[in-house]
Wavefront OBJ file of the C-alpha trace (Angstrom):
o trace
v -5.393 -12.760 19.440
v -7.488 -11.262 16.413
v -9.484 -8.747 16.265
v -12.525 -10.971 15.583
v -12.081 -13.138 18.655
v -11.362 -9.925 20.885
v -14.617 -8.924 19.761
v -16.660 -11.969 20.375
v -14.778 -12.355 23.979
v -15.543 -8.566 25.026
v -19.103 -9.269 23.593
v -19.884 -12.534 25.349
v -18.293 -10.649 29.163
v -20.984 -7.391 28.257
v -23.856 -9.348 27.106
v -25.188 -9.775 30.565
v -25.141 -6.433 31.341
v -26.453 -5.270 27.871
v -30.190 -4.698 26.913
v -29.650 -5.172 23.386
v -33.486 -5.512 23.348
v -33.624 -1.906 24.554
v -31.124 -0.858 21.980
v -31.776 0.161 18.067
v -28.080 1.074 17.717
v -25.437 -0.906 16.873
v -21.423 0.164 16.816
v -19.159 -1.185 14.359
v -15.843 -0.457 12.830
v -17.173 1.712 10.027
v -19.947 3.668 12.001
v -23.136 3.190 14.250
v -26.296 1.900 12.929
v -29.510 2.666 14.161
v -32.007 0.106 13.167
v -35.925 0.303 13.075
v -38.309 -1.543 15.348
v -41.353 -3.030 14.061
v -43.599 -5.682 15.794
v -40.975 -6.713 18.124
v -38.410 -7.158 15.307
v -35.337 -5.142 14.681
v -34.107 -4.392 11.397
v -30.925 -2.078 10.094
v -31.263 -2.065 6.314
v -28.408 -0.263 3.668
v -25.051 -1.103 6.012
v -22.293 -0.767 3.867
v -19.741 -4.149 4.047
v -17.086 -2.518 1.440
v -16.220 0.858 -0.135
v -18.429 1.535 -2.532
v -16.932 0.017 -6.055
v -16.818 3.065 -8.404
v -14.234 5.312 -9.571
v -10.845 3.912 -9.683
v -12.218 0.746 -7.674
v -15.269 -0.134 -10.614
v -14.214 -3.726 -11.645
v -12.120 -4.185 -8.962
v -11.623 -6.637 -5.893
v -14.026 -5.334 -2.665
v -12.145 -3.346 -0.434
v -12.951 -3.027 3.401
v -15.369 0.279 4.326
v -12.816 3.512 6.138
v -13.567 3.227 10.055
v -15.865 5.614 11.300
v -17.776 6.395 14.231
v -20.399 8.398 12.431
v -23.720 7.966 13.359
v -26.161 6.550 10.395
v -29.975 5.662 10.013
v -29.994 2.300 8.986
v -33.932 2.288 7.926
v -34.207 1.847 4.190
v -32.877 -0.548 2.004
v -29.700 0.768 -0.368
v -29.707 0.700 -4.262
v -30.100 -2.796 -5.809
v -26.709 -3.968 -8.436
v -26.976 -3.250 -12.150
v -29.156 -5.816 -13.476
v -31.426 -6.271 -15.851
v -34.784 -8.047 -15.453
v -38.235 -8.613 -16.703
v -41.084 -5.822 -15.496
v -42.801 -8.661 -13.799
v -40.027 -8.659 -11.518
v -40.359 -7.050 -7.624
v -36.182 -5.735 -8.545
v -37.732 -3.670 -11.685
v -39.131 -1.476 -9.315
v -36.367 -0.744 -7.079
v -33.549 1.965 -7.873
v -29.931 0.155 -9.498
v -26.888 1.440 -8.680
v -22.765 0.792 -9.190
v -22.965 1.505 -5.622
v -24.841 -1.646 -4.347
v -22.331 -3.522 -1.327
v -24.838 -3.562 1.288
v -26.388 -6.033 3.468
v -29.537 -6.148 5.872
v -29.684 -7.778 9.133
v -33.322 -8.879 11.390
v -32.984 -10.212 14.875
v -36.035 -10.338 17.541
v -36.241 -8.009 20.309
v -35.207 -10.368 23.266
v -32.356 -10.712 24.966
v -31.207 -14.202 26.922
v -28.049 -13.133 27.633
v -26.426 -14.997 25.233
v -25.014 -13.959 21.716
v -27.516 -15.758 18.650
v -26.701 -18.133 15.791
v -25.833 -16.351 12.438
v -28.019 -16.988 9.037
v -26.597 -15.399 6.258
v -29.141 -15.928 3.043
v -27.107 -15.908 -0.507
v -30.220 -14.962 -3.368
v -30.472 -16.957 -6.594
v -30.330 -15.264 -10.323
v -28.241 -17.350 -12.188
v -25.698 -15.035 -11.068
v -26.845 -11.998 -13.022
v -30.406 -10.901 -11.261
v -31.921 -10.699 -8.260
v -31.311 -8.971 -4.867
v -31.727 -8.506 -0.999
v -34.892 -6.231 -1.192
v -36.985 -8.584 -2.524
v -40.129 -9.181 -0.891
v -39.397 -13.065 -1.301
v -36.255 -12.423 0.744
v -37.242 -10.514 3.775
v -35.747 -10.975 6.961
v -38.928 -9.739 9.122
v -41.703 -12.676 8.045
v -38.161 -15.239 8.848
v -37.009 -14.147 12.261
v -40.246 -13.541 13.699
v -40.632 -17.691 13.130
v -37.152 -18.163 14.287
v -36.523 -15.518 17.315
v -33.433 -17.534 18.453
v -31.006 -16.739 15.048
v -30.244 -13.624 13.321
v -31.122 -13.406 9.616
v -28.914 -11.531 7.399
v -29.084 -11.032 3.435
v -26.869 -9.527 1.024
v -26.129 -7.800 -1.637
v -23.465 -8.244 -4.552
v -22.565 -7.544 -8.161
v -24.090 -9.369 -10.406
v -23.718 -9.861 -14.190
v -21.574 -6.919 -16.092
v -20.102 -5.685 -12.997
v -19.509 -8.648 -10.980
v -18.018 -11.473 -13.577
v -16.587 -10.268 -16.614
v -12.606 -11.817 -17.851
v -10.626 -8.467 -18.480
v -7.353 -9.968 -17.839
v -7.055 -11.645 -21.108
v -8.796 -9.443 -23.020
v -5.929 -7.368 -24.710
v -7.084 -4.080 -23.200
v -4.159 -1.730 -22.283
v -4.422 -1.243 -18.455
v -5.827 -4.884 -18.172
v -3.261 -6.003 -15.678
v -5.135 -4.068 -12.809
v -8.336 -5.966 -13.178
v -7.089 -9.557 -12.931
v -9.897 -11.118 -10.392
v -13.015 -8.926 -12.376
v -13.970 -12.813 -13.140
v -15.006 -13.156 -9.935
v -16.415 -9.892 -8.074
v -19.237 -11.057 -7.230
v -17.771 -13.644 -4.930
v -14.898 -11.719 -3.274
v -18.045 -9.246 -2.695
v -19.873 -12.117 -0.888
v -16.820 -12.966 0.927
v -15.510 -9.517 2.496
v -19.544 -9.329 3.342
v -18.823 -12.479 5.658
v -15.642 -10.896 6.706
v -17.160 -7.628 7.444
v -19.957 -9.675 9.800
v -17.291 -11.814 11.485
v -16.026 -8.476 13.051
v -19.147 -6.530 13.039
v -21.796 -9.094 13.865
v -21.576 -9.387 17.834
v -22.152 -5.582 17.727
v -25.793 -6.793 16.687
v -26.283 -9.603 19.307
v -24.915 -12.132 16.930
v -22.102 -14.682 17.652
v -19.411 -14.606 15.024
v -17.912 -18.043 15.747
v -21.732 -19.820 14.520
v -22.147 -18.108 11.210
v -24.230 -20.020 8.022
v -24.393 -18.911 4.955
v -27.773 -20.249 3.142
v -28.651 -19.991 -0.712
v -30.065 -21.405 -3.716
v -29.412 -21.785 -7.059
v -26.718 -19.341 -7.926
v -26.196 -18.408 -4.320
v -26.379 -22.049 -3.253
v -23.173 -22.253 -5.838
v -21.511 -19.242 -4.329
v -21.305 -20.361 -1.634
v -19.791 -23.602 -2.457
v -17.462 -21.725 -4.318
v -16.512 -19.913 -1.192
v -16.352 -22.943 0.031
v -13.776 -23.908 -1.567
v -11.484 -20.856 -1.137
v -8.717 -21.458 1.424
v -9.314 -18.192 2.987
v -13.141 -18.734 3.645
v -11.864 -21.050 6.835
v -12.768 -19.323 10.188
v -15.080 -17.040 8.377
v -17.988 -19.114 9.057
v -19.161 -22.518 10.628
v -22.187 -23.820 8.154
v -22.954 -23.742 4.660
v -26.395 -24.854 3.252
v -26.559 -25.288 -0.026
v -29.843 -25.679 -2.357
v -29.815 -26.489 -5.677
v -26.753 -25.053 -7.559
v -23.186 -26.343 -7.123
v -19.354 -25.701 -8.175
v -20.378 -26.485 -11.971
v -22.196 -23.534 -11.871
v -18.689 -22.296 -13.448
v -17.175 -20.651 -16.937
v -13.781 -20.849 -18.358
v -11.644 -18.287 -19.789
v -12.897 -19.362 -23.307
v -16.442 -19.458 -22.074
v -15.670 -15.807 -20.660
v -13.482 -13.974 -23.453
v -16.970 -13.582 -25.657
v -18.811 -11.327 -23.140
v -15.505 -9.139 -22.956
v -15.350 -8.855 -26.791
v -18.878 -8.209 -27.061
v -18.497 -5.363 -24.623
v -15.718 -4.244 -26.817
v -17.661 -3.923 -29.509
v -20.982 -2.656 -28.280
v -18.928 0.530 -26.581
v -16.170 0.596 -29.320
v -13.666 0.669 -26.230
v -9.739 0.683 -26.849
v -8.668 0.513 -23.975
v -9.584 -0.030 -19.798
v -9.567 3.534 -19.468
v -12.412 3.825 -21.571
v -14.322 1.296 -20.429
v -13.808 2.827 -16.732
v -14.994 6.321 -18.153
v -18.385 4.975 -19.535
v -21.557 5.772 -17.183
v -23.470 3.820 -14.839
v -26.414 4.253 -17.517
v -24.315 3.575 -20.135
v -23.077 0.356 -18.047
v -27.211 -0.686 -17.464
v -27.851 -0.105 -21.693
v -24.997 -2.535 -22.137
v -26.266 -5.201 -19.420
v -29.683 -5.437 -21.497
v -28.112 -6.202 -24.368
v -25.789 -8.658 -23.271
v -27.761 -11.323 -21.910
v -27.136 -14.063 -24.055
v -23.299 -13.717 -22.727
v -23.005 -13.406 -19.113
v -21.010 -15.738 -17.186
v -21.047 -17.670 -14.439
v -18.128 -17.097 -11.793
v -14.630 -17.691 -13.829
v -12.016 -20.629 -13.832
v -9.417 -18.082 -14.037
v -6.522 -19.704 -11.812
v -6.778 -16.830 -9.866
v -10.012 -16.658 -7.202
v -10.613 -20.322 -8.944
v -9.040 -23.224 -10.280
v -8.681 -22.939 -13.346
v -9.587 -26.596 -14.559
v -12.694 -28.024 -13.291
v -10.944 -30.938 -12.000
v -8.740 -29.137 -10.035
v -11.845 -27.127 -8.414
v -13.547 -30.366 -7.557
v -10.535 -30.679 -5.731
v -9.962 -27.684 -3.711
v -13.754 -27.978 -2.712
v -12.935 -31.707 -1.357
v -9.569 -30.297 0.494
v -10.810 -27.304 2.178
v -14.627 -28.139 2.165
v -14.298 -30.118 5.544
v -13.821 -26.152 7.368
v -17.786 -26.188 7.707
v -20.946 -28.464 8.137
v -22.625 -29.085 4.973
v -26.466 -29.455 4.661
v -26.805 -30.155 0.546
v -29.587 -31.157 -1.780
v -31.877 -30.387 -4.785
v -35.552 -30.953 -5.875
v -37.170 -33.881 -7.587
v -38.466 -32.062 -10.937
v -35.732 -29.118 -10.995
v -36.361 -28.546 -14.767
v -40.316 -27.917 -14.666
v -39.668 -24.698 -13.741
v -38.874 -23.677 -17.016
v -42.155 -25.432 -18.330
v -44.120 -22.268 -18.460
v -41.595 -19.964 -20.019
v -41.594 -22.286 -23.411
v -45.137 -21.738 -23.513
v -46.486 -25.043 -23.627
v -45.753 -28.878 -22.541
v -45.619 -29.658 -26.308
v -42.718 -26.998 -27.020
v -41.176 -27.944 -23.570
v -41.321 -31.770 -24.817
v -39.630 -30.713 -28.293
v -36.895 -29.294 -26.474
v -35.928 -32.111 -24.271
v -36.295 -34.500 -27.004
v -34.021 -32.137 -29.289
v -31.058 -31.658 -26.257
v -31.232 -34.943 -25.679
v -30.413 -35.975 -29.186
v -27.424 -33.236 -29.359
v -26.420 -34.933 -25.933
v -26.006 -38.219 -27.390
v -24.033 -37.325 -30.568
v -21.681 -34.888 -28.912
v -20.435 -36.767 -26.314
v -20.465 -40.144 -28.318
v -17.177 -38.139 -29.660
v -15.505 -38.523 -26.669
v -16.643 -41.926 -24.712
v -18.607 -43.941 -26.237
v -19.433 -45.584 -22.907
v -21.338 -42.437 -21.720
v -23.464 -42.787 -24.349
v -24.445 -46.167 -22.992
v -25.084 -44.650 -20.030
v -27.218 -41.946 -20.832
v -29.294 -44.381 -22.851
v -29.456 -46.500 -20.000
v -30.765 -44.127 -18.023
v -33.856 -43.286 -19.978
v -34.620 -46.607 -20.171
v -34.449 -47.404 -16.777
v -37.221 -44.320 -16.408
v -39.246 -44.683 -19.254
v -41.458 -47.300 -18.226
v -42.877 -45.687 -14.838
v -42.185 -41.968 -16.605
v -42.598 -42.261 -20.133
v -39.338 -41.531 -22.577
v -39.599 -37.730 -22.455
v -39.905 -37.310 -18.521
v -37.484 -39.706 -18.398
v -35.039 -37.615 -20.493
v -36.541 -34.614 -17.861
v -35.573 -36.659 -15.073
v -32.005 -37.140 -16.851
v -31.563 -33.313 -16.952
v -32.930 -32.974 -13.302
v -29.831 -35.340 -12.115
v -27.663 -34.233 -14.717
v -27.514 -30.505 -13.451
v -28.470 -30.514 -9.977
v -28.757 -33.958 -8.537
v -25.591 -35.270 -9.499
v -23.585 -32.463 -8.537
v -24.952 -32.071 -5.126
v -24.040 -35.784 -4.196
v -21.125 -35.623 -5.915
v -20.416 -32.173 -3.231
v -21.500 -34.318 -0.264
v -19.533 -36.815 -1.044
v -16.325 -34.670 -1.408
v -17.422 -33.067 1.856
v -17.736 -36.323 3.765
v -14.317 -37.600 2.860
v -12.879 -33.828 3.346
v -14.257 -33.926 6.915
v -12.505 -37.303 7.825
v -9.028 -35.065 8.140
v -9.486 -34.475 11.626
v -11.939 -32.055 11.067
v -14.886 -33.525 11.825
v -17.220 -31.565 9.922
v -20.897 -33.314 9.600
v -22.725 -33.663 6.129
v -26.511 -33.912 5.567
v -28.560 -34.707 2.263
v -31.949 -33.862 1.385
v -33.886 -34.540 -2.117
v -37.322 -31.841 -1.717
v -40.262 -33.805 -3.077
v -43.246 -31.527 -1.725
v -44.742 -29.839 -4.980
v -45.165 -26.281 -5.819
v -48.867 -24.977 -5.837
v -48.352 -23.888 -9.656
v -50.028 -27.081 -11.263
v -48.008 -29.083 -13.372
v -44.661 -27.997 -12.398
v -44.018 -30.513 -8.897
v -41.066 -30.292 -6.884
v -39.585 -27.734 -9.270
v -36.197 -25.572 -9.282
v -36.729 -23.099 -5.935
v -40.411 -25.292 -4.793
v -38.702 -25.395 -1.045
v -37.736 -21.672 -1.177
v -40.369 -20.253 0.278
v -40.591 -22.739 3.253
v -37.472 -22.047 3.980
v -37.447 -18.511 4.050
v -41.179 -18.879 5.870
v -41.769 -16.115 2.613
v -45.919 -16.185 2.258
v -45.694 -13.944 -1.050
v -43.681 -16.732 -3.026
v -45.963 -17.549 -5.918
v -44.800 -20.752 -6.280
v -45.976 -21.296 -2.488
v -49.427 -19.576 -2.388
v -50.889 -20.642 -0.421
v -47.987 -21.668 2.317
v -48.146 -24.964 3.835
v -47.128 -23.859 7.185
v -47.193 -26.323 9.052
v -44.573 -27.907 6.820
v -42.850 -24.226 6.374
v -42.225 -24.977 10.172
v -41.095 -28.175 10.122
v -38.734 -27.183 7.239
v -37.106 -23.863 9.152
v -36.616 -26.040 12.700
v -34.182 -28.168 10.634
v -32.881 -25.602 8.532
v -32.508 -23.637 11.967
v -31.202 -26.313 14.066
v -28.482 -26.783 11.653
v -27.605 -23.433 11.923
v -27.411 -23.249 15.476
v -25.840 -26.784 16.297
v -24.437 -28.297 13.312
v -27.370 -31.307 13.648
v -30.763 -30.583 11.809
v -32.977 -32.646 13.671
v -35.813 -31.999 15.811
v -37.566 -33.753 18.281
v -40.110 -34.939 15.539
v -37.772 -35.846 12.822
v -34.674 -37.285 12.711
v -31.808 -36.885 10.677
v -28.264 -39.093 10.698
v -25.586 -37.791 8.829
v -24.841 -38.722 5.224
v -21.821 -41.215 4.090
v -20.912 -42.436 0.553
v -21.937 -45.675 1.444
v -25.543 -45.121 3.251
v -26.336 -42.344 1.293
v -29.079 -41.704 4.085
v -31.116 -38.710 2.875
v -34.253 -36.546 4.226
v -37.176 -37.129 1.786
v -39.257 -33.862 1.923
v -42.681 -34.597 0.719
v -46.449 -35.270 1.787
v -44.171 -37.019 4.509
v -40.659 -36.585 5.773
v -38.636 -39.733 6.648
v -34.883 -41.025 6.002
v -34.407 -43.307 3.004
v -30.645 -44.810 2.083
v -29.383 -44.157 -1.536
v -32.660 -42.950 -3.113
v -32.649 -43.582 -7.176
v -29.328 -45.345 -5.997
v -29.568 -46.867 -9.809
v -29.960 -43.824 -11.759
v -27.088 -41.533 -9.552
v -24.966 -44.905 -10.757
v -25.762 -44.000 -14.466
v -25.522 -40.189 -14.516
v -21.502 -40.034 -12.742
v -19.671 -40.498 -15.132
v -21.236 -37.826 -16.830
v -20.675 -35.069 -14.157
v -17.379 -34.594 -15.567
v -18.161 -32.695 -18.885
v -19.204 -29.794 -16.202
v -22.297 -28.735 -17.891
v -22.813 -25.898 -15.918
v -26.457 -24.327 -17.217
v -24.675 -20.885 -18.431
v -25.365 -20.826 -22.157
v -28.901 -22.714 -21.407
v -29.876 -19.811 -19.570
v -28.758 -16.729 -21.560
v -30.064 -18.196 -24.493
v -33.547 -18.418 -22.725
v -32.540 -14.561 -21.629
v -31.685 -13.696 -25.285
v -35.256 -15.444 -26.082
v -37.868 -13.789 -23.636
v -36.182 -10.149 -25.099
v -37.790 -10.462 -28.255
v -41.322 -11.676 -26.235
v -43.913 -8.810 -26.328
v -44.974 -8.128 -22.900
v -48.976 -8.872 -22.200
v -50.959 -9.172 -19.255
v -51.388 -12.917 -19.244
v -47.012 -13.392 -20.108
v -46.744 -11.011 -17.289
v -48.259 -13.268 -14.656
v -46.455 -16.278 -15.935
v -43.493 -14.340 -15.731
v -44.107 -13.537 -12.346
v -44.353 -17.656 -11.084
v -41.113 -17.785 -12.994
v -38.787 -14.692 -11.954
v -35.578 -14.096 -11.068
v -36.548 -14.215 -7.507
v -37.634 -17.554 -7.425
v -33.781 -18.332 -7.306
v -33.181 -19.622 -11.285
v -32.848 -16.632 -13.690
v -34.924 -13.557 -14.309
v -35.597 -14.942 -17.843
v -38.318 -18.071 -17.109
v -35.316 -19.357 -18.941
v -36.238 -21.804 -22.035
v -33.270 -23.623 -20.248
v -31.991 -26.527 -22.671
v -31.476 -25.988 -26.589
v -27.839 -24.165 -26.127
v -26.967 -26.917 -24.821
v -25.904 -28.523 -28.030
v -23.905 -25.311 -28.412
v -22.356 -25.687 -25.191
v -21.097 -29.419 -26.183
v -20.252 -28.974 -29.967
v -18.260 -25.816 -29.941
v -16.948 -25.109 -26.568
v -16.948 -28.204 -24.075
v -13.173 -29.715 -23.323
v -13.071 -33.330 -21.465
l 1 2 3 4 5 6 7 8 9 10 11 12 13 14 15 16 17 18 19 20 21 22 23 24 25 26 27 28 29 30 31 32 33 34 35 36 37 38 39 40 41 42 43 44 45 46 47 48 49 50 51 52 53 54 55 56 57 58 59 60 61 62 63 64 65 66 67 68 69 70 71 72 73 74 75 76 77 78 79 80 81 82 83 84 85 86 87 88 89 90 91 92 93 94 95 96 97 98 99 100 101 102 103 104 105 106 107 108 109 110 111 112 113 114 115 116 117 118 119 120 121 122 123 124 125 126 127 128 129 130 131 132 133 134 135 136 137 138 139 140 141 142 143 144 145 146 147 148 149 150 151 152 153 154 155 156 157 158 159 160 161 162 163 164 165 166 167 168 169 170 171 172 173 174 175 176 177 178 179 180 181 182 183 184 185 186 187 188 189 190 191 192 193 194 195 196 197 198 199 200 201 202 203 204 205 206 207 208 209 210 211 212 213 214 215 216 217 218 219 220 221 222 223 224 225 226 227 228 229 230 231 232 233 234 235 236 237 238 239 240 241 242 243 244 245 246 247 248 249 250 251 252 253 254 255 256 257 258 259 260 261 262 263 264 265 266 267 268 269 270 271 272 273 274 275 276 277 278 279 280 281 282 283 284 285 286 287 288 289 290 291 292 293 294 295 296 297 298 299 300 301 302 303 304 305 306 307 308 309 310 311 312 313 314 315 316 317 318 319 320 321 322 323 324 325 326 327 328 329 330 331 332 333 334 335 336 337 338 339 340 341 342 343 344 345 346 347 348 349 350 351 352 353 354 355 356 357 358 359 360 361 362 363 364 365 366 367 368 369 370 371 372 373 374 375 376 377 378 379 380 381 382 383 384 385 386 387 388 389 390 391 392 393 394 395 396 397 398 399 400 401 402 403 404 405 406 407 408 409 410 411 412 413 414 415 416 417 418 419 420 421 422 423 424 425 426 427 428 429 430 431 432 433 434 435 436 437 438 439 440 441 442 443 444 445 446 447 448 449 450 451 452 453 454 455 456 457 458 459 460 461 462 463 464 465 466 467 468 469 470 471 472 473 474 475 476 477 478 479 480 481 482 483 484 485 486 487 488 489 490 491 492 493 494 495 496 497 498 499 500 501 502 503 504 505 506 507 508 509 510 511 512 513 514 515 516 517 518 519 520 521 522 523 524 525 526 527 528 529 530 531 532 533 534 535 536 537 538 539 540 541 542 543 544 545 546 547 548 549 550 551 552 553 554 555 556 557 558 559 560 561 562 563 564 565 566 567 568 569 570 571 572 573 574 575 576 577 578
């Protein structure tokens, strides 16, 4: 018997006699956590899932926290990761730190005797920003809407510390650091290790865990998904726009390393471990245009793309999948170019680098991306169509392309369900629509998302009870709405817009055009450090700062407002292999 289900079966025999509802304290294997009431919610905030990765263990894999029984106050959020982001950012306020493995849990104060549903939320930040303390993430606003789960959110590295190739960089002493591609992951993953022993301790039930996220965090967690050791760790897995091509390979990686070479004049790993955590923050700022995504570095992952898709369709069937993206996914970088004529140039320009890189490889795929703007143009126009390409291209596509490796996964006797939504409901920011991280904030119930002001609540609450359901059952729908389970050959997906209803194989024509160009990966790395390397050099005024603000980090895409195309054409002509 393991220790996990040992835990869960003493748990579910005490419950009865426990008033966890009269209890702020909480005992786990590395201490005992007093929490903080606060209208009728509990909340323990800075508990420590890992040692704390400095010294020795900087750049290196998460280990598991010492056992304690020590007593600690669990009332104030810990230090956020090194990052670096704009001033119009809530994180630019909040204290950084090497010392940042923490996560914060909410849960209502009742007690019916049974142990609750797990919701573990993964933040967005193209995998360099963001963090749990946000305002847009909190736990409190969540549970009290949703009294019957436990909310959890997390903290990881991000950036510098968590996804940086030393293994092949040459360095003497780079044989110890051979997963540093990938910390941010492993970090997520002992966090869901650390609550599938710990959880119960906190009313939760460690055998229905989900782990929820967008953008970057929606492609962690597919990621994880698609680890072999993830299976048992959780039950669910909700993913929102971002998806396993939200990868980098070792070429991709190796110019981040040598730029860090350079900028610290570094010899070897020993130097680079000496440098400070200020010294490690300078560095991050300048560096922007060359973070990575998580690594292909046959290690943690695959190393070739095709071979990831794969281990996502063979072990993806260990959990429910509930999968989509948003209609107009790219408008939310319509404000950070500063106009819908510079926005326009820059589709029209990616698009044309598009067509005459990969008419290199297949001429074919030309044919279809051609097709596809013609089959849009006449109800869009040609350069919404070519929007509408991107939109499918980077978030659509891949998230059917997941659900359909899911669905197939779960016919090996594992019986694992897969739903499919496409968000339609539009941000209040005019002219942006169903944009990249629109549904966020009625998901999270957040009412200080400024892409949701004001919230729609009634549809905030229509959103969370299938969200929530989901969670706790593995089956999203709700007396109100229903929702059958997706299939390659229905395609039957939830429509979220002025009205919610089913509707088999939506834009059934254009997903037929945009396949066969899934498999040049593009995963939206170099489109959004260029943006970052862009919005640098912007001078920061009052009016920038509020568009800024619409556009941040938090809102689950990048901290930049990313000008997301033009490296694109970078991305194809010097680095992309078929």
């Amino acid at each position: 018997m393991t220790r996990k289900v040992f835990i869960a079966l003493l748990l579910c025999l005490l419950v009865p006699f426990m008033a966890y509802g009269d209890s702020l304290t909480a005992s786990c294997s590395n201490g005992v956590f007093e929490g903080v009431l606060s209208d009728d919610i509990i909340s323990w905030k800075g508990i420590p899932y890992a040692k704390a990765p400095v010294g020795n263990l900087r750049w290196k894999a998460p280990q598991a926290p010492d056992a304690s029984t020590e007593n600690f106050s669990a009332d104030k959020f810990a230090a956020i990761p090194i990052q670096a982001v704009s001033s119009s950012s809530p994180e630019y306020y909040m204290a950084q730190d090497e010392d940042c493995l923490y996560l914060n849990i909410w849960r209502a104060n009742t007690d019916n005797g049974t142990l609750k549903p797990v919701m573990v939320w993964i933040h967005g930040g193209a995998f360099r920003d963001g963090a749990s303390p946000s305002p847009y993430y909190d736990g409190q606003s969540f549970v009290k809407n949703n009294q019957d789960v436990i909310y959890v959110n997390v903290d990881f590295r991000l950036g510098l510390m968590g996804f940086i190739d030393f293994a092949n960089s040459g360095l003497p002493g780079a044989e110890e650091f051979t997963q540093s591609g990938n910390l941010g992951l492993l970090d997520i993953l002992q966090a869901v290790k650390w609550l599938s022993e710990n959880i119960a301790s906190f009313g939760g039930d460690p055998d229905n865990i989900t782990l929820f996220g967008q953008s970057s965090g929606s492609a962690s967690i597919s990621l994880i998904m698609s680890m072999e050791e993830s299976a048992g760790l959780f039950k669910r897995a909700i993913t929102e726009s971002g998806a396993i091509s939200m990868t980098s390979s070792k070429e991709d990686c190796a110019e981040l390393t040598q730029k860090l070479i350079e900028l610290t004049g570094a010899n070897s790993m020993a130097d680079l471990m000496a440098l400070s955590s200020q010294d490690l923050l300078a560095a991050t700022a300048k560096l922007l245009p060359y973070l990575n995504f998580p690594e292909r570095d046959g290690v943690v992952l695959a190393e070739d793309l095709a071979n990831l898709i794969e281990t996502f369709g063979t072990n993806s069937g260990n959990f429910d999948l509930l999968t989509g993206s948003n209609a107009n996914e790219l408008n939310y970088w319509i404000t950070a170019v500063g106009s819908l004529e510079g926005f326009s140039q820059l589709i029209q320009a990616a698009y044309a680098q598009i067509i005459n890189a990969i008419s290199a490889y297949n001429p074919s795929d030309v044919e279809n991306a051609q097709n596809f703007v013609e089959l849009r143009s006449g109800d869009l126009g040609e350069m919404w169509a070519k929007v509408e390409f991107f939109n499918d291209l980077l978030f659509r596509g891949p998230a059917i392309t997941q659900a359909d490796l899911h669905y197939v996964s779960s016919l090996a006797g594992l019986r694992a369900k897969t739903y499919m939504y496409y968000w339609e409901y539009p941000s209040t920011v005019a002219g942006l629509g169903a944009s990249h991280a629109s549904e966020l904030p009625y998901v999270l119930n957040s009412k200080v998302y400024p892409l949701a002001q004001p919230l729609n609540q009634e549809l905030a609450d229509k959103v969370q009870s299938l969200w929530v359901n989901f969670a706790k059952t593995g089956d999203p729908a709700t007396d109100l709405i229903s929702w059958p389970a997706y299939n390659p050959v229905e395609r039957r997906t939830l429509i979220i817009g002025e009205n919610i209803e089913i509707e088999n194989s939506p834009l059934n024509e254009q997903r037929e055009l945009i396949e066969p160009l899934l498999k040049y990966g593009i995963s939206g790395r170099e489109l959004i450090n260029a943006a970052a390397s862009t919005q640098q050099e912007e001078p920061e005024e009052p009016e920038e700062q509020e568009t800024h603000n619409v556009l941040g980090s938090s809102g689950g895409g990048c901290n930049t407002g990313a000008i997301f195309i033009p490296s694109i054409i970078y991305f194809f002509i010097k680095k992309r292999r078929v």
